[in-house]
C-alpha positions as CSV (number, residue, x, y, z in Angstrom):
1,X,-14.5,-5.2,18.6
2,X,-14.9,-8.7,19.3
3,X,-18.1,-8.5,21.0
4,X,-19.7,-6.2,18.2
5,X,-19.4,-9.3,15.6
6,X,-20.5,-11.7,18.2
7,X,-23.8,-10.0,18.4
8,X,-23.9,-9.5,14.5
9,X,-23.4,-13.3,14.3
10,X,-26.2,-13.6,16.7
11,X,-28.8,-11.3,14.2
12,X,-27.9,-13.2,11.4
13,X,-29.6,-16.8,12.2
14,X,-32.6,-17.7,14.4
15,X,-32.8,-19.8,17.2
16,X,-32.3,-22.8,15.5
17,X,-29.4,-21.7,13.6
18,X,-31.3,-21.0,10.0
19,X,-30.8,-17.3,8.8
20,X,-33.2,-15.0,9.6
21,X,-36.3,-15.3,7.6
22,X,-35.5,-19.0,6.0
23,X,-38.2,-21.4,6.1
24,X,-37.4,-25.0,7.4
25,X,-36.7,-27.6,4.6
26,X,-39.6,-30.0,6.0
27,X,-42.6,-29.3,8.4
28,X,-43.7,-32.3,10.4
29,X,-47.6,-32.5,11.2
30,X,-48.6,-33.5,14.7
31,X,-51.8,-34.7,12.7
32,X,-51.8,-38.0,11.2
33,X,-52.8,-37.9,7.6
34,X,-53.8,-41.7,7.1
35,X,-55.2,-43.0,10.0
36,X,-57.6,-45.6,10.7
37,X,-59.3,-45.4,14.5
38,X,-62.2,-46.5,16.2
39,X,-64.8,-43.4,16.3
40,X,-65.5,-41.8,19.5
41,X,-69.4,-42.0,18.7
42,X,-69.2,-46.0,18.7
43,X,-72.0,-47.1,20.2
44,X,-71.0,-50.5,22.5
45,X,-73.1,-53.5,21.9
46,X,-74.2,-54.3,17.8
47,X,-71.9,-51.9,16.1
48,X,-68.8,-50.7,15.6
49,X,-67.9,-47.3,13.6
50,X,-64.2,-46.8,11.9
51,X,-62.8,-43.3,10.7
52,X,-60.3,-43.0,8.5
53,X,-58.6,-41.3,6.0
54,X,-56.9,-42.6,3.2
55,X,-53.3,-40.1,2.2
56,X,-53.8,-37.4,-0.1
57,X,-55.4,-37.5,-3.5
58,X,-56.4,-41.3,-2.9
59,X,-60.1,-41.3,-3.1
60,X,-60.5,-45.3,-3.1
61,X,-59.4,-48.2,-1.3
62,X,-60.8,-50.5,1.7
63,X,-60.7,-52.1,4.9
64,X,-60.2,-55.7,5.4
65,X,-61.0,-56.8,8.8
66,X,-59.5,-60.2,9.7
67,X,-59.5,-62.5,12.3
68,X,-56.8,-62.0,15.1
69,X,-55.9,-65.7,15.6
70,X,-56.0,-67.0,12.7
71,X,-55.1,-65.8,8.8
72,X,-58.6,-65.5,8.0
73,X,-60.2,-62.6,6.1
74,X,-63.8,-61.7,7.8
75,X,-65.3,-58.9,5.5
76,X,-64.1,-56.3,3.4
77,X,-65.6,-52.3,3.0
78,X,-64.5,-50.8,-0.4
79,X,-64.4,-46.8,0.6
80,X,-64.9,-44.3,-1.9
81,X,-63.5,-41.0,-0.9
82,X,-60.8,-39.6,0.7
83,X,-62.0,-39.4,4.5
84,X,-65.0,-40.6,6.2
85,X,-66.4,-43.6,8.3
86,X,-67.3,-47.5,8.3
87,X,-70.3,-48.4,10.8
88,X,-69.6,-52.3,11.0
89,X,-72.3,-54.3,12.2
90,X,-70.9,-57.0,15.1
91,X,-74.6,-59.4,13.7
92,X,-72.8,-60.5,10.9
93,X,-69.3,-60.8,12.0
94,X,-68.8,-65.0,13.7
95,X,-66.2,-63.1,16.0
96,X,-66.4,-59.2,17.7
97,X,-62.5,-58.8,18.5
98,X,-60.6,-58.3,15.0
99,X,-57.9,-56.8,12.8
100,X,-58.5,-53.9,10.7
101,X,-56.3,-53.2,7.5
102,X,-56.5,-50.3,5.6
103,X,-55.5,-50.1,2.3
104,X,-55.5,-48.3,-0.9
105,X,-57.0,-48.5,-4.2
106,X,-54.0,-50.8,-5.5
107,X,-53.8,-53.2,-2.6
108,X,-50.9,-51.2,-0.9
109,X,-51.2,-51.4,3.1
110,X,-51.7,-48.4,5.0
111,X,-52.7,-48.7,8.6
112,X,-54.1,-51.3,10.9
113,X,-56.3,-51.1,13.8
114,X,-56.8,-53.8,16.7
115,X,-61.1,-54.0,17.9
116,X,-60.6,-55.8,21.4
């Protein structure tokens, strides 16, 4: 008798103790949904290209790129939809290591993102 409700016990919840057929309170991405990041198609030398992608709905904001000694702000990008990339040219930058912020279109900070 004992055994019988152990194994109807055992129907009644999944492997990670939920009942059968519940859906988990919270799904966690393995994809980043704001990110800032150095594209892979950045051609070494002159120029430099950023993706990013600001969170969702938020179809404005910029990056700041600043110096990484010093609390100085370099040049600023205002972006204009939601995902997509920012080819900075290295010609009219006085340094080519720097800080990139990311932020929306209230000022908030998002991400950063270290060009060594």
């Amino acid at each position: 008798m004992l055994a019988g409700t152990v194994v109807f016990a055992q129907r009644e919840i999944d492997e990670n103790g939920r009942p059968l057929g519940a859906k988990p309170s919270f799904t966690v991405s393995s994809v980043e949904d704001v990110y800032l990041a150095k594209s892979e198609s950045s051609v070494a030398g002159s120029e430099i290209k950023l993706n990013y992608s600001l969170p969702s709905g938020v179809t404005s904001g910029k990056i700041t790129l600043f110096h990484p000694r010093r609390d100085e702000e370099l040049k600023s990008y205002n972006l204009n939809s939601e995902t997509g990339t920012v080819s900075i040219s290295l010609k009219n930058l006085p340094i080519s290591t720097f800080s990139a912020g990311l932020y929306d279109s209230e000022g908030k900070f998002l991400k950063s993102f270290n060009v060594y």
